[in-house]
N, C-alpha and C positions, 0 to 999 in steps of 0.2 A: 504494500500500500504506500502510494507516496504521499508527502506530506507538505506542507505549505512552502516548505523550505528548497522543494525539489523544483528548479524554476531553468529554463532554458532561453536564450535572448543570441539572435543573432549581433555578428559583428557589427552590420552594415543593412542597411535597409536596400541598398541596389548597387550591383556591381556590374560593368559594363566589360565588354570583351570582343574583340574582334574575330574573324572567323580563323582556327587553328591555333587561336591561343590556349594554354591552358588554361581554366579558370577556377580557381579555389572557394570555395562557401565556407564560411565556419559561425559555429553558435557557440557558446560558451554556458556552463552549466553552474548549481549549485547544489549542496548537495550528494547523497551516493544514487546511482542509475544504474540499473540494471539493465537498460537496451536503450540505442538512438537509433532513430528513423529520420530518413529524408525522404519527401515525397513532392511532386514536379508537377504544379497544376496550371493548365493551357486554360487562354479566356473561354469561358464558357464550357467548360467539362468538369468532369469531377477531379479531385487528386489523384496522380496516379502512384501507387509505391514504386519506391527505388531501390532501396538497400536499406539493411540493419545490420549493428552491431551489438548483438547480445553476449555477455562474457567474455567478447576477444573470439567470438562467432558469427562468422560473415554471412550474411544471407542475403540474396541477390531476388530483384523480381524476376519474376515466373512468365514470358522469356526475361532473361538479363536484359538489361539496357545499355550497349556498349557505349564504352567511352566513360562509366561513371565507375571513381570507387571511393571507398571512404578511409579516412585517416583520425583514428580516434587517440586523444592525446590524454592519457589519464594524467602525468603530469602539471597539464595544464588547465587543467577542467573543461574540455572543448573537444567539440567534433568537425571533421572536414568532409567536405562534398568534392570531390575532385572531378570536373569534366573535363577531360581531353582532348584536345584537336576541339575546341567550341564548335558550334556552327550555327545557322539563324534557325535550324530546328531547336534549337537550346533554348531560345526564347522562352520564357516561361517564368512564375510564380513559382519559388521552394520552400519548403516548410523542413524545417526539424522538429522532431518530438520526442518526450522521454517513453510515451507506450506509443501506441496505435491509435493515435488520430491526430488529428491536423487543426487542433483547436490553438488559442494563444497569440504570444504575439512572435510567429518562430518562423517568418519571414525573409525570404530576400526576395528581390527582384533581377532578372539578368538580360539585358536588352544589348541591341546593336548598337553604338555610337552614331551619333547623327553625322 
């Protein structure tokens, strides 16, 4: 059960990236966790899962979604989104979260440069 203490807050509220960059996401935590999720929601759909790390146990969405993996920094109290090679399919809404869902304020944004 988590408790009021268990709280998650992205870096950055929008991080911009050209296409074949690599682009990093990270939230930063409080608190002990038992699993991080990131999950990648396009305008007008639902969220969709991306990867979790439960235990230092990687689980991948059902198919994988290339190009994503994650970097969980217990040292630091923080979790990373790593996309690879960007591209304008990247475009999208990300959420982190400590269970399974996509409530909060665990936000970034990743747009193309004007």
């Amino acid at each position: 059960m988590k408790n009021a203490k268990d709280v998650i807050t992205p870096y950055s509220d929008a991080v911009f990236a050209t296409e074949t960059e690599t682009v990093k996401l990270s939230c930063n935590y409080t608190g002990s966790v038992e699993s991080l999720h990131w999950y990648r929601q396009y305008a007008g759909s639902p969220p969709q899962f991306l990867i979790l790390d439960s235990y230092g146990s990687i689980t991948q969405a059902n198919p994988p979604v290339s190009g994503i993996s994650i970097s969980h920094r217990k040292e630091d109290n923080s979790v990373d989104l790593i996309i690879s090679s960007a591209a304008v399919s990247d475009s999208a809404l990300y959420y982190c979260a400590l269970k399974p869902t996509v409530t909060g304020n665990t936000q970034h944004t990743v747009q193309e440069p004007d």
